[in-house]
Biopython code that builds the backbone (N, CA, C, O; Angstrom):
import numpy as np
from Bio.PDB.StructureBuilder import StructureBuilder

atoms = [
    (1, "UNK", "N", (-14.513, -7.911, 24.562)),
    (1, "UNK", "CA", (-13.350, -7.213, 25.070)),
    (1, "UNK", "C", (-12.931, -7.874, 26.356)),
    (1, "UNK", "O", (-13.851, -8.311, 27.047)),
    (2, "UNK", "N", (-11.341, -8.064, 26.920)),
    (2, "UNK", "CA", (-11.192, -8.677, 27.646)),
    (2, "UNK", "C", (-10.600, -7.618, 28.643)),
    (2, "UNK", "O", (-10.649, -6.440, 28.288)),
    (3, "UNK", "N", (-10.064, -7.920, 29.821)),
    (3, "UNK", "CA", (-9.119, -7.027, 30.683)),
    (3, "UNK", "C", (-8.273, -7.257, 31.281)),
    (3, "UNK", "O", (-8.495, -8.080, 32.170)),
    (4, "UNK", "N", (-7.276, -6.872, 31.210)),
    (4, "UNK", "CA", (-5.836, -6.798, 31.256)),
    (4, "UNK", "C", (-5.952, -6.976, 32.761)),
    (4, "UNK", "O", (-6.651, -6.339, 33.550)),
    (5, "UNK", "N", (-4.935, -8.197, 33.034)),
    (5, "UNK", "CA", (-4.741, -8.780, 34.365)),
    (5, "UNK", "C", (-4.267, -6.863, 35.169)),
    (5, "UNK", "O", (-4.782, -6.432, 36.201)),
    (6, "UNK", "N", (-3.690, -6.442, 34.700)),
    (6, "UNK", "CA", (-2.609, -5.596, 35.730)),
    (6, "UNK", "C", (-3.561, -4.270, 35.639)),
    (6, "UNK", "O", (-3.003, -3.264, 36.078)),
    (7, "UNK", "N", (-5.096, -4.046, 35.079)),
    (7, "UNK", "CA", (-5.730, -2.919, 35.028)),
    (7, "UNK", "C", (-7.034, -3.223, 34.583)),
    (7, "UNK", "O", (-7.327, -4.329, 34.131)),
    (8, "UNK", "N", (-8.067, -2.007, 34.724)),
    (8, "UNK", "CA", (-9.146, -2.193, 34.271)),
    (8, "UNK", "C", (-9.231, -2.441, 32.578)),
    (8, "UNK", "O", (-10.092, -3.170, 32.084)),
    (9, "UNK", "N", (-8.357, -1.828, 31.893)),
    (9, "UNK", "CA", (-8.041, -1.854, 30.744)),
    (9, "UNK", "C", (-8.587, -1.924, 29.172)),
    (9, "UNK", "O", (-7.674, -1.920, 28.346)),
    (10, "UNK", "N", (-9.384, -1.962, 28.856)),
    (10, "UNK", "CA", (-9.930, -3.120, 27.401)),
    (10, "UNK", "C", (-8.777, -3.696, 26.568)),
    (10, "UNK", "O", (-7.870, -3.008, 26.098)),
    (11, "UNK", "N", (-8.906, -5.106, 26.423)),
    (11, "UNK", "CA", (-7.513, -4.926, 25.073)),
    (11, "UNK", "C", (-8.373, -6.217, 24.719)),
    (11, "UNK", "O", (-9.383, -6.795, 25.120)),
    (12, "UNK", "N", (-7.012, -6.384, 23.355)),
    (12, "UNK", "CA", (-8.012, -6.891, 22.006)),
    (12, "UNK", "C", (-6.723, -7.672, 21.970)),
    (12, "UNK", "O", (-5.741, -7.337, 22.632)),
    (13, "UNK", "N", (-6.765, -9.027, 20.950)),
    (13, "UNK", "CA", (-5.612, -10.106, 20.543)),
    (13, "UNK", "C", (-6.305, -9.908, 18.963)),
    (13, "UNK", "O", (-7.487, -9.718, 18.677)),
    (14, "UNK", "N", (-4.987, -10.040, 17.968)),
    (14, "UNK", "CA", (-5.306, -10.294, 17.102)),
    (14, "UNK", "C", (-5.432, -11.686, 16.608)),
    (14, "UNK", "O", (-4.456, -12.367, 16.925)),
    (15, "UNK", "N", (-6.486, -12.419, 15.817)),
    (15, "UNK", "CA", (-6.552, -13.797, 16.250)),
    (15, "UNK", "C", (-6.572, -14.214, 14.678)),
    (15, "UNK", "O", (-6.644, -15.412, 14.403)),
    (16, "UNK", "N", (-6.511, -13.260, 13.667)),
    (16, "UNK", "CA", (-6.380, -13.927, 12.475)),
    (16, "UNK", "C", (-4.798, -14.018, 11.901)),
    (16, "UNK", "O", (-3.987, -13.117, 11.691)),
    (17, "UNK", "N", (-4.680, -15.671, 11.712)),
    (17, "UNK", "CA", (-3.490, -16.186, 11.563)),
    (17, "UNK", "C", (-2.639, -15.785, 10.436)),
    (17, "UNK", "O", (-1.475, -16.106, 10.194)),
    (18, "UNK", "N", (-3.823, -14.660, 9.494)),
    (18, "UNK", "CA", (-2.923, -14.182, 8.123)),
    (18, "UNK", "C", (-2.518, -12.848, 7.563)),
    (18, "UNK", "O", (-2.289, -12.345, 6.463)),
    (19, "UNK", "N", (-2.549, -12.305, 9.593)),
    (19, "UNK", "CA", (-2.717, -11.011, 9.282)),
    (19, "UNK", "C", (-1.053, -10.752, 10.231)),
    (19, "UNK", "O", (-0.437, -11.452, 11.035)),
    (20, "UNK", "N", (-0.838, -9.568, 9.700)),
    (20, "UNK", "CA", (0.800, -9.405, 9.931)),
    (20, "UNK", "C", (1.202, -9.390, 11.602)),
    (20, "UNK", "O", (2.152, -9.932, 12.166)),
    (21, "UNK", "N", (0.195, -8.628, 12.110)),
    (21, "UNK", "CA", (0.152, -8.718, 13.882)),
    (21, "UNK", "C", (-0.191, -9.682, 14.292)),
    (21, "UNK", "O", (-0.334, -9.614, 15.513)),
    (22, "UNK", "N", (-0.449, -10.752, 13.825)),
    (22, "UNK", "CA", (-0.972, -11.868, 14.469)),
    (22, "UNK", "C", (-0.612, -11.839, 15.906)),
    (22, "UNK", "O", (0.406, -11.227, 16.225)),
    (23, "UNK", "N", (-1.657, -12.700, 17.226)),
    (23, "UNK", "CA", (-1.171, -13.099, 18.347)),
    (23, "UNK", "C", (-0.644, -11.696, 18.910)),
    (23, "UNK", "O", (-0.287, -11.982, 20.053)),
    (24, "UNK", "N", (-0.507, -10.909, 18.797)),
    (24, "UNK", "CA", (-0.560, -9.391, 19.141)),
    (24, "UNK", "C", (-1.770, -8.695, 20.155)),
    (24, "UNK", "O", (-2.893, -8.504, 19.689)),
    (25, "UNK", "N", (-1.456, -8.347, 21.529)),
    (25, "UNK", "CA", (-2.420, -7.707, 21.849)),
    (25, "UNK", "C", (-2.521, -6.071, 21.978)),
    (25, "UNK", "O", (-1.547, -5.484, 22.449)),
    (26, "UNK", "N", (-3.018, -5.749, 21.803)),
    (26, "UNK", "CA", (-3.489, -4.153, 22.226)),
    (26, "UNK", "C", (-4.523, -3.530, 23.222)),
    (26, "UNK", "O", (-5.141, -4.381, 23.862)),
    (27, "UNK", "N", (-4.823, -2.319, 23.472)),
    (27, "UNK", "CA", (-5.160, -1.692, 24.142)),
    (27, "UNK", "C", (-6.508, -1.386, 23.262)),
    (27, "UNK", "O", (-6.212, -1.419, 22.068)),
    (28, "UNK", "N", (-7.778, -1.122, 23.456)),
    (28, "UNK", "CA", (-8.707, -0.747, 22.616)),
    (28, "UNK", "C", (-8.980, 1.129, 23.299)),
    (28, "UNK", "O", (-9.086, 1.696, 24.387)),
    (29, "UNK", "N", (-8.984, 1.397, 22.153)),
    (29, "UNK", "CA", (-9.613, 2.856, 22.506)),
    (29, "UNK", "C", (-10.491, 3.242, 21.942)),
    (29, "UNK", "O", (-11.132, 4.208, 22.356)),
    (30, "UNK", "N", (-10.802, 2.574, 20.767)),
    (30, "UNK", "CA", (-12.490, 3.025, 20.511)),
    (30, "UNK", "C", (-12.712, 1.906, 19.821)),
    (30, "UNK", "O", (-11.801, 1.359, 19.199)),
    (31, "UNK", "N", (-14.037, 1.404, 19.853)),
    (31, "UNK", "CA", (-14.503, 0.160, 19.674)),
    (31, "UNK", "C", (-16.157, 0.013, 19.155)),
    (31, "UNK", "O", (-16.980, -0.270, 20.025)),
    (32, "UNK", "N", (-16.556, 0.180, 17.949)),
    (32, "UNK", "CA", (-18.020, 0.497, 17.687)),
    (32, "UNK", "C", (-19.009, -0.686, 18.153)),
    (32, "UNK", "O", (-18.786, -1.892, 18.047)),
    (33, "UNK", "N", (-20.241, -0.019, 18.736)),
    (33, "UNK", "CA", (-20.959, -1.304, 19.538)),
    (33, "UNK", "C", (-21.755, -2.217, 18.028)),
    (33, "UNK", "O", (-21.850, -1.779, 16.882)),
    (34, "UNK", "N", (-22.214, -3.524, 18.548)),
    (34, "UNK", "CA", (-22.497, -4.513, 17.850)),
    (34, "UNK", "C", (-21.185, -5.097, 17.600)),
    (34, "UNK", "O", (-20.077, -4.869, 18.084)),
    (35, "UNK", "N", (-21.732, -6.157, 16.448)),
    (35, "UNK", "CA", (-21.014, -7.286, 16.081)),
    (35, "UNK", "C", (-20.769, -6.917, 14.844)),
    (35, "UNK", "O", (-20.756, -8.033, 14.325)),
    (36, "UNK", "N", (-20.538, -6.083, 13.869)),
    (36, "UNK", "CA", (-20.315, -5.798, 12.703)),
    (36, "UNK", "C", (-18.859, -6.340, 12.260)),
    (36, "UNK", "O", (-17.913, -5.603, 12.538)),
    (37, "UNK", "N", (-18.598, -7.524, 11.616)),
    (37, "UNK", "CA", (-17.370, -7.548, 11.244)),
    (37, "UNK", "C", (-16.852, -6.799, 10.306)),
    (37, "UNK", "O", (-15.656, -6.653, 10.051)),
    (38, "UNK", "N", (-17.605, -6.406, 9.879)),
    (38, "UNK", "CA", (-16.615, -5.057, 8.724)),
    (38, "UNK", "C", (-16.620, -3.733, 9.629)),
    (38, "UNK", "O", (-16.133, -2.724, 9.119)),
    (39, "UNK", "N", (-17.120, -3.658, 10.903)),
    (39, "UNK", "CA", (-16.086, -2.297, 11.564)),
    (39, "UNK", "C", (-14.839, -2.374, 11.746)),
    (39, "UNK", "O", (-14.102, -3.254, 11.301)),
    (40, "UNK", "N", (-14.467, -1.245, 12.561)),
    (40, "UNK", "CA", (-13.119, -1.473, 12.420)),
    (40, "UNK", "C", (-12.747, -0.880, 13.718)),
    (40, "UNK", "O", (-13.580, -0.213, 14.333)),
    (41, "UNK", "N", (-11.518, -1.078, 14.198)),
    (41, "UNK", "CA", (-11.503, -0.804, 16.133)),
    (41, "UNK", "C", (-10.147, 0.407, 16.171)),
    (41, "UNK", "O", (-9.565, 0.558, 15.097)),
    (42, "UNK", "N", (-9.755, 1.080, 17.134)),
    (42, "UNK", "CA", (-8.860, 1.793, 16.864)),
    (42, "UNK", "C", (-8.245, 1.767, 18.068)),
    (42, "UNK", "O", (-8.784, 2.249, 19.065)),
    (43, "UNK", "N", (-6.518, 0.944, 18.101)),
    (43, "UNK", "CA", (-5.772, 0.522, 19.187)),
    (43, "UNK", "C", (-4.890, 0.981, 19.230)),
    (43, "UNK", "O", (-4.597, 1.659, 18.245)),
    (44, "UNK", "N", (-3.807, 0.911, 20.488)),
    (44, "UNK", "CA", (-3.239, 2.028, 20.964)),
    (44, "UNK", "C", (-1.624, 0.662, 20.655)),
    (44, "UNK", "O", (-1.321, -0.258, 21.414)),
    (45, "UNK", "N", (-0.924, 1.046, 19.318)),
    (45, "UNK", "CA", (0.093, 0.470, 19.204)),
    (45, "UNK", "C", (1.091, 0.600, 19.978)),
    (45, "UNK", "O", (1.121, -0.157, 20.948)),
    (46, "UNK", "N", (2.388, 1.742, 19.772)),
    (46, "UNK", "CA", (3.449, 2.244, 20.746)),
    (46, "UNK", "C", (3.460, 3.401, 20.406)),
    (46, "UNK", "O", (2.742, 3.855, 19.516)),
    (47, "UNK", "N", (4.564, 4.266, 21.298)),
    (47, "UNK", "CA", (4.832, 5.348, 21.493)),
    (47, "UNK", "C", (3.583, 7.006, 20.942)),
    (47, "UNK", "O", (3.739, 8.102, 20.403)),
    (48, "UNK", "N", (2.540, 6.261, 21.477)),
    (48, "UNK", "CA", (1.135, 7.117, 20.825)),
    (48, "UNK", "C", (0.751, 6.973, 19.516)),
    (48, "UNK", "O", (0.120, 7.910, 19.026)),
    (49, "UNK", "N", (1.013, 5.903, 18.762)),
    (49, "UNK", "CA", (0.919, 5.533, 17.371)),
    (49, "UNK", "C", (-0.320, 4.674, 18.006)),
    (49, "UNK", "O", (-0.263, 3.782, 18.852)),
    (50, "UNK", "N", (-1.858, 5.413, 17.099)),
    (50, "UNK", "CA", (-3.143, 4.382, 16.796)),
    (50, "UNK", "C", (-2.915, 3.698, 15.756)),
    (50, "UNK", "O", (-2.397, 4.124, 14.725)),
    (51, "UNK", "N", (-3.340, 2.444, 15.994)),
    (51, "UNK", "CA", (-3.824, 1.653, 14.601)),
    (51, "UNK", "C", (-5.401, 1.063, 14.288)),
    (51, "UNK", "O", (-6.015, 0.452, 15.163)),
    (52, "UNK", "N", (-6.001, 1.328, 12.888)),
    (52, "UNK", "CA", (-7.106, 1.047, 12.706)),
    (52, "UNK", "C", (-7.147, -0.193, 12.561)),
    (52, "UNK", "O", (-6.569, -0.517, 11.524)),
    (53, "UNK", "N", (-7.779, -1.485, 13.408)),
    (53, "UNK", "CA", (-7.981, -3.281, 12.942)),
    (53, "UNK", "C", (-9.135, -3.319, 12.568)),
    (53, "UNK", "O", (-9.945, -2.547, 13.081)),
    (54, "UNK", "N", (-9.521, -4.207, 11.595)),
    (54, "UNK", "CA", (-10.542, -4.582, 11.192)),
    (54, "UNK", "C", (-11.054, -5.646, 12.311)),
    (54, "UNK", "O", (-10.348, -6.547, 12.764)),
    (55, "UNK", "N", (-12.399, -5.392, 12.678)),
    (55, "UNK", "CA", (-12.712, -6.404, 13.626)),
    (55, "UNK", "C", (-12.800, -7.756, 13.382)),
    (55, "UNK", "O", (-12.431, -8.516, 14.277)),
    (56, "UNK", "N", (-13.315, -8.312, 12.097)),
    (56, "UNK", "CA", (-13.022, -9.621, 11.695)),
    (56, "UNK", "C", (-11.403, -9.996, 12.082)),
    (56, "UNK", "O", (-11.279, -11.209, 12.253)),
    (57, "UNK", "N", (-10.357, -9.368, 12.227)),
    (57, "UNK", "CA", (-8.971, -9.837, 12.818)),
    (57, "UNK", "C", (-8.922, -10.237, 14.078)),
    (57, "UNK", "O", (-8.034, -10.960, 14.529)),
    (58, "UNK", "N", (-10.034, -9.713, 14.820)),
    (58, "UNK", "CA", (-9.560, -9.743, 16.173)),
    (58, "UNK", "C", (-9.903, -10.568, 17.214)),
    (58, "UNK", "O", (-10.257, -11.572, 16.596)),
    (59, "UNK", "N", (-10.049, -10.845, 18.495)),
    (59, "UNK", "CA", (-10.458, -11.793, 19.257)),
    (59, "UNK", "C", (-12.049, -10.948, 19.693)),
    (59, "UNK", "O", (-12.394, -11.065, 20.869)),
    (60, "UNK", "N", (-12.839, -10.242, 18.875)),
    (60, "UNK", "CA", (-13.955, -8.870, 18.819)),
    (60, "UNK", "C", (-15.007, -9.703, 17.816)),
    (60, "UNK", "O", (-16.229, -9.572, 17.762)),
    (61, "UNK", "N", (-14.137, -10.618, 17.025)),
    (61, "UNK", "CA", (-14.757, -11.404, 15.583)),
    (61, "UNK", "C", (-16.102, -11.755, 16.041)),
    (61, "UNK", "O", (-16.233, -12.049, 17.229)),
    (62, "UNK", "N", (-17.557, -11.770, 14.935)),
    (62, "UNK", "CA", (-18.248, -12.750, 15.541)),
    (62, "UNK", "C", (-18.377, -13.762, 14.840)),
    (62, "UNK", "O", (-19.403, -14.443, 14.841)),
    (63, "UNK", "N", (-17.079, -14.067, 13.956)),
    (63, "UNK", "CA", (-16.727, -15.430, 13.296)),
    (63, "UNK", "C", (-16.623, -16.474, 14.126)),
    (63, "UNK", "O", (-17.293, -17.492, 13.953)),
    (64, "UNK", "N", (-15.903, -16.351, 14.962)),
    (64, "UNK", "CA", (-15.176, -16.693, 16.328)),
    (64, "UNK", "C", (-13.989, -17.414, 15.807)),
    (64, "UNK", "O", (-13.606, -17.228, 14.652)),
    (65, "UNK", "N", (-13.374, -18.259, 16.646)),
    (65, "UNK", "CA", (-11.495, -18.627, 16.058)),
    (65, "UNK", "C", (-12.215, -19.920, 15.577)),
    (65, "UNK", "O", (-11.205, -20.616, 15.478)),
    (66, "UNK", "N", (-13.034, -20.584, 15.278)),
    (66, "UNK", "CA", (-13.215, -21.486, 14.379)),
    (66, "UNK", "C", (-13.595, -21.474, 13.190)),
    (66, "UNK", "O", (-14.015, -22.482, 12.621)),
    (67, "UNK", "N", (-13.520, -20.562, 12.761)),
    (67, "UNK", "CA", (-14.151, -19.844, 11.496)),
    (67, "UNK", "C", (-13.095, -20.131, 10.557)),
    (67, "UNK", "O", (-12.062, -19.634, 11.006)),
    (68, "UNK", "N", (-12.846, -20.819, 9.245)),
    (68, "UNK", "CA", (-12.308, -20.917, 8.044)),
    (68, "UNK", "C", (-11.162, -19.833, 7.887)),
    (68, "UNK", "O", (-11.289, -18.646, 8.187)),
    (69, "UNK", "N", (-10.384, -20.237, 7.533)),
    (69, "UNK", "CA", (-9.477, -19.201, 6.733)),
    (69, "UNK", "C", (-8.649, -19.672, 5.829)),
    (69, "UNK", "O", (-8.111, -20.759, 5.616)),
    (70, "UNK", "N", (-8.655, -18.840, 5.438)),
    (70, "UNK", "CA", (-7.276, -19.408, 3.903)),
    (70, "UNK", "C", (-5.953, -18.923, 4.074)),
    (70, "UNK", "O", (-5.899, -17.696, 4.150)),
    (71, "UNK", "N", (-4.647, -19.648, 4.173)),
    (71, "UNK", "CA", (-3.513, -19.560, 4.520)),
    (71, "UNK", "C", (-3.010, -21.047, 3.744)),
    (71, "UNK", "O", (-3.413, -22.210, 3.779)),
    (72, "UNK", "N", (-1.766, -20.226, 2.947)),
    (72, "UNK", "CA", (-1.139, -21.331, 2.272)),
    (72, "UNK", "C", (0.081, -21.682, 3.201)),
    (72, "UNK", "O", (0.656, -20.771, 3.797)),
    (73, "UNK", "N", (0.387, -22.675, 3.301)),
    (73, "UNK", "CA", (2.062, -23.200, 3.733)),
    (73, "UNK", "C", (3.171, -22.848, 2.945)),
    (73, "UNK", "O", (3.177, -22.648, 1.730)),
    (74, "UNK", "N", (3.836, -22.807, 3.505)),
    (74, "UNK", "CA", (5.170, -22.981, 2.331)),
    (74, "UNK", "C", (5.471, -24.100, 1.468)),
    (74, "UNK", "O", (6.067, -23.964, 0.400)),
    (75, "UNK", "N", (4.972, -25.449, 2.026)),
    (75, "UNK", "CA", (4.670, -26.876, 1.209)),
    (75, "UNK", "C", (4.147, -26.223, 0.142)),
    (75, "UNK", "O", (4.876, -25.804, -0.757)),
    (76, "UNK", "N", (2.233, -25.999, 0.130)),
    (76, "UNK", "CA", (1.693, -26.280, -0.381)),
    (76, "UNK", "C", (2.093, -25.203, -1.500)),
    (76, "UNK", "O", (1.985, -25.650, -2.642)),
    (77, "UNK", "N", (2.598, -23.675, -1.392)),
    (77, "UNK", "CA", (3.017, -22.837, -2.358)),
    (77, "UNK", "C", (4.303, -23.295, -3.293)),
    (77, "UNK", "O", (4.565, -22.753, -4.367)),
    (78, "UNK", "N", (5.231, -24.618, -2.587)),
    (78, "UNK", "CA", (6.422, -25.443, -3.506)),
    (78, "UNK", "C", (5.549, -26.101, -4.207)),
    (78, "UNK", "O", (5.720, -26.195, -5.423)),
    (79, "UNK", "N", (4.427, -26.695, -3.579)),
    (79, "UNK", "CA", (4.220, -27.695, -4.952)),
    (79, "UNK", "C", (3.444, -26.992, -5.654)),
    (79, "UNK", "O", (3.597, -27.373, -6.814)),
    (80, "UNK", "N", (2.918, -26.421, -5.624)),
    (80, "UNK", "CA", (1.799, -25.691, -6.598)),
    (80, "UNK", "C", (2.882, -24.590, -7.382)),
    (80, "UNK", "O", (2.175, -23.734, -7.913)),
    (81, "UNK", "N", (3.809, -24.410, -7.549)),
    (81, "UNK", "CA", (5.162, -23.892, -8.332)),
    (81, "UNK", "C", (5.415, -24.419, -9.438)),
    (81, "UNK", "O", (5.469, -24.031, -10.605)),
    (82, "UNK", "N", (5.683, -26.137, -8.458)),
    (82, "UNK", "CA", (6.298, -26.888, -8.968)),
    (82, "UNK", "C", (5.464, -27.786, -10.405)),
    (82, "UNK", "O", (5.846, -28.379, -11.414)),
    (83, "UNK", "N", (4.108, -27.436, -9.739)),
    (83, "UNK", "CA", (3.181, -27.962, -10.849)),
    (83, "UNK", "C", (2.936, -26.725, -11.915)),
    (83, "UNK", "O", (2.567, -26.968, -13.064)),
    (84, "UNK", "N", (3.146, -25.517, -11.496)),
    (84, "UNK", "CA", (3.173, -24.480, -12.729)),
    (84, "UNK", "C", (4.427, -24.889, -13.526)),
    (84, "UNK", "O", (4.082, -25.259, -14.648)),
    (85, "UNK", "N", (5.733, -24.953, -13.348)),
    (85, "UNK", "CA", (6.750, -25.342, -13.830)),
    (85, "UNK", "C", (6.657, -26.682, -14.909)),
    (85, "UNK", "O", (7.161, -26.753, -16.030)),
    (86, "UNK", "N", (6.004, -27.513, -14.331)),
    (86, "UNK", "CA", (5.903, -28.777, -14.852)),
    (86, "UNK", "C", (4.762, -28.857, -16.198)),
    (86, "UNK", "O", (4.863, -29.577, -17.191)),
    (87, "UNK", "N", (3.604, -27.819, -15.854)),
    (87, "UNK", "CA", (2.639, -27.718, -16.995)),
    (87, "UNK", "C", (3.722, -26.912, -18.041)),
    (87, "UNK", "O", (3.871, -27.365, -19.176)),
    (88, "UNK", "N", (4.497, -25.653, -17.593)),
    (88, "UNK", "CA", (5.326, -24.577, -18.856)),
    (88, "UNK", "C", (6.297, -26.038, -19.691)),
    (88, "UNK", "O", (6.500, -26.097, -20.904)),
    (89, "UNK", "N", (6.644, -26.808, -18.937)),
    (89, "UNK", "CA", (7.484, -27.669, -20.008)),
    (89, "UNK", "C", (7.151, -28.235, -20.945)),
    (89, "UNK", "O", (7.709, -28.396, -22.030)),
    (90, "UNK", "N", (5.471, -28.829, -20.256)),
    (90, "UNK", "CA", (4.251, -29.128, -21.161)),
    (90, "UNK", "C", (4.118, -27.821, -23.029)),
    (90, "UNK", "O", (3.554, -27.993, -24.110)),
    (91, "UNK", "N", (4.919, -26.745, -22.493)),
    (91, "UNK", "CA", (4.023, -26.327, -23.470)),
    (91, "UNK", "C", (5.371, -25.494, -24.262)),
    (91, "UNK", "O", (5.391, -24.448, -24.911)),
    (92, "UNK", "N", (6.251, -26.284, -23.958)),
    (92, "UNK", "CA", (7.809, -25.872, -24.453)),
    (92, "UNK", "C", (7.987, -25.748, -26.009)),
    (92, "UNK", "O", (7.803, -26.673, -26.800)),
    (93, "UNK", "N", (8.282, -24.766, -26.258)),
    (93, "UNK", "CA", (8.474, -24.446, -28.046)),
    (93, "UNK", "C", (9.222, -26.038, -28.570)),
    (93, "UNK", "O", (8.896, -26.306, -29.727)),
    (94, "UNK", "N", (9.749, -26.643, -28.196)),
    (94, "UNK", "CA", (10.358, -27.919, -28.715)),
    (94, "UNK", "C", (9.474, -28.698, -28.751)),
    (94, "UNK", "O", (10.103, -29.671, -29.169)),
    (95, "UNK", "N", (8.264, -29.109, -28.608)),
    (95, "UNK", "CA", (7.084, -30.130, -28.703)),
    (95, "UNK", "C", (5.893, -29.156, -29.685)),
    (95, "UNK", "O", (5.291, -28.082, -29.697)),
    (96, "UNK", "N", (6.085, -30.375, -30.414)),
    (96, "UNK", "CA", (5.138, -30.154, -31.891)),
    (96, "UNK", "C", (3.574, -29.434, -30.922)),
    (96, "UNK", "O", (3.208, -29.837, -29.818)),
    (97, "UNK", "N", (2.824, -28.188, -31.840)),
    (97, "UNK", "CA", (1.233, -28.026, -31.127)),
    (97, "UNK", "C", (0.681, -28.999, -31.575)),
    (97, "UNK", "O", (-0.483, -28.713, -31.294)),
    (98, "UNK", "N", (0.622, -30.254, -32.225)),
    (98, "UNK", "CA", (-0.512, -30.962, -32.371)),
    (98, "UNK", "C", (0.170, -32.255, -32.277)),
    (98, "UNK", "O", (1.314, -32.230, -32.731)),
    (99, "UNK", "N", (-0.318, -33.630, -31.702)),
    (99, "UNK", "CA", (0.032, -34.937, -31.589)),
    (99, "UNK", "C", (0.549, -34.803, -32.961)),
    (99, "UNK", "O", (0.340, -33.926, -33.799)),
    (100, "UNK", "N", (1.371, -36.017, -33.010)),
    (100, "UNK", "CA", (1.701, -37.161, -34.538)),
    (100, "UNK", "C", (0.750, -37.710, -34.785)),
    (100, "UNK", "O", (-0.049, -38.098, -33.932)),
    (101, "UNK", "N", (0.597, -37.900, -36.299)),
    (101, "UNK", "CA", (-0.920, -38.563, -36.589)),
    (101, "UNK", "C", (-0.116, -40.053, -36.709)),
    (101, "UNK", "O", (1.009, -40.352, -37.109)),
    (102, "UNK", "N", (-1.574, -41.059, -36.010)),
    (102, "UNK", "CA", (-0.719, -42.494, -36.137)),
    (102, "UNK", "C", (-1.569, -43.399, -36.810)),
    (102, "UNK", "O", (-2.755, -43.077, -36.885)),
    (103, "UNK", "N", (-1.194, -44.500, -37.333)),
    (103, "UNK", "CA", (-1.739, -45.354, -37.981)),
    (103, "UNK", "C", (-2.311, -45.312, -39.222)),
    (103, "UNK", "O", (-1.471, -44.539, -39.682)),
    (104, "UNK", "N", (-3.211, -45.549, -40.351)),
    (104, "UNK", "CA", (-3.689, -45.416, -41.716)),
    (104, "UNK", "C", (-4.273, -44.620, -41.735)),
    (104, "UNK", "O", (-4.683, -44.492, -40.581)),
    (105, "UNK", "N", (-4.839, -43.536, -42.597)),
    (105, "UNK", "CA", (-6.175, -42.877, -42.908)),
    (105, "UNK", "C", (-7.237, -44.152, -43.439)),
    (105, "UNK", "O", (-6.844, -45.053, -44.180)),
    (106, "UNK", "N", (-8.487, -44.058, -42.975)),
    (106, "UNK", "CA", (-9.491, -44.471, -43.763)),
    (106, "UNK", "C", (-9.479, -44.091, -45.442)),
    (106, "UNK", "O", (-8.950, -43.196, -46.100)),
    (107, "UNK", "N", (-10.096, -44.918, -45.673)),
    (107, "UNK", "CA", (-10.505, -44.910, -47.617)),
    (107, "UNK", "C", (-11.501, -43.910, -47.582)),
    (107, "UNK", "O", (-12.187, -44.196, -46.601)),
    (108, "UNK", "N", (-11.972, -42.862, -48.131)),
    (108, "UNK", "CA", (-12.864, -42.421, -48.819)),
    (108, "UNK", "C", (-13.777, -44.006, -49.256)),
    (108, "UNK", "O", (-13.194, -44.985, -49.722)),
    (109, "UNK", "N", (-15.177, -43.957, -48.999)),
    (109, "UNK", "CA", (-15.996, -44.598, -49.824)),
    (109, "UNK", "C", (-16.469, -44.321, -51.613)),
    (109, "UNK", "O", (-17.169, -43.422, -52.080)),
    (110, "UNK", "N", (-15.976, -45.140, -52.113)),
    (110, "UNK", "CA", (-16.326, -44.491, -53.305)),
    (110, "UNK", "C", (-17.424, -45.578, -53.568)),
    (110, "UNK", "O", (-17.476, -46.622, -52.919)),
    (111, "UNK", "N", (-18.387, -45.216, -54.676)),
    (111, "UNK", "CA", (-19.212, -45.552, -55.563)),
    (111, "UNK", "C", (-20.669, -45.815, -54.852)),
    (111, "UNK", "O", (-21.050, -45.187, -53.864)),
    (112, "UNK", "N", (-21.261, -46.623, -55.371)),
    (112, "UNK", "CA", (-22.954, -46.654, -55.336)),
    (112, "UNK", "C", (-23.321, -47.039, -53.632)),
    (112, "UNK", "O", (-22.717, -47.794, -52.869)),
    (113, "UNK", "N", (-24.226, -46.419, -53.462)),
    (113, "UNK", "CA", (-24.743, -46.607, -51.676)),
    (113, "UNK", "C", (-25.116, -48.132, -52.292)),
    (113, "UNK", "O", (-25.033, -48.644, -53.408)),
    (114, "UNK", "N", (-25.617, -48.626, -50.827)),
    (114, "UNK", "CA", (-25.702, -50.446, -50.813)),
    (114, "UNK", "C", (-27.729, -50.139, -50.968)),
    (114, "UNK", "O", (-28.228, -49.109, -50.514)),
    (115, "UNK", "N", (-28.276, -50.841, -51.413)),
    (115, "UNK", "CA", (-29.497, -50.788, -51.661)),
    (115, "UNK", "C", (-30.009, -51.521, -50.302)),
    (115, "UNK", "O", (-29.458, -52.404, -49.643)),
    (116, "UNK", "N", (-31.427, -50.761, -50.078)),
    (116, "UNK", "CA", (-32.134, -51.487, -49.019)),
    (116, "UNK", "C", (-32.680, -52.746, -49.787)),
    (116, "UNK", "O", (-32.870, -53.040, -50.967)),
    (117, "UNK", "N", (-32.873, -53.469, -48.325)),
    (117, "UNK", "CA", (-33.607, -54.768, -48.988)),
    (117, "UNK", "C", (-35.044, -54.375, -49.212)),
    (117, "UNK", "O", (-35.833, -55.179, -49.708)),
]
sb = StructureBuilder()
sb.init_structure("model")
sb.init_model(0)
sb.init_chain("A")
sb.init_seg("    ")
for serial, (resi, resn, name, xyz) in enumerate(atoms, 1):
    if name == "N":
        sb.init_residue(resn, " ", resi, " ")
    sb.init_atom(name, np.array(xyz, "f"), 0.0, 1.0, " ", f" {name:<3s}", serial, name[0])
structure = sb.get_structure()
């Protein structure tokens, strides 16, 4: 917990980049002791509105801000579209389900096996 230049204060930053408050700080008003990232903290939003954060969101984490996360770009969600799009054409009612067969069939072998020597 940190403290607010202008008071004794507790407040909290939200530090996970995929969560809607991101970069958001608050006021902490209740805060369960340890490091449990699945608790959860209860901050003082506006006009007397609490909100419950999960502590893994917060700058409280004991992930810490180097910790992994998964967040797509907007790039990477065009091309990965663009490659769903590109497999559905793959599988377009106008293309036969099975290759063209190419080249000769083999002969059937007919008649007597070859004798050992």
């Amino acid at each position: 917990m940190g403290t607010d230049p202008a008071g004794s204060t507790d407040w909290v930053q939200v530090t996970d980049p995929t969560h809607p408050l991101y970069g958001r700080r608050f006021e902490i008003l209740s805060a369960p002791r340890g490091r449990d990232d699945h608790a959860h903290l209860l901050v003082r939003y506006r006009d007397g509105i609490v909100l419950r954060l999960p502590r893994r969101v917060t700058s409280l984490s004991a992930l810490g801000h180097d910790a992994p996360r998964a967040t797509l770009s907007r790039t990477a969600v065009e091309e990965f579209l663009s490659l769903v799009k590109e497999y559905e054409s793959c599988l377009s009612p106008h293309r036969k389900s099975s290759p063209a067969k190419s080249g000769t069939r083999s002969r059937p072998k007919i008649g007597n096996k070859s004798s050992k020597n």
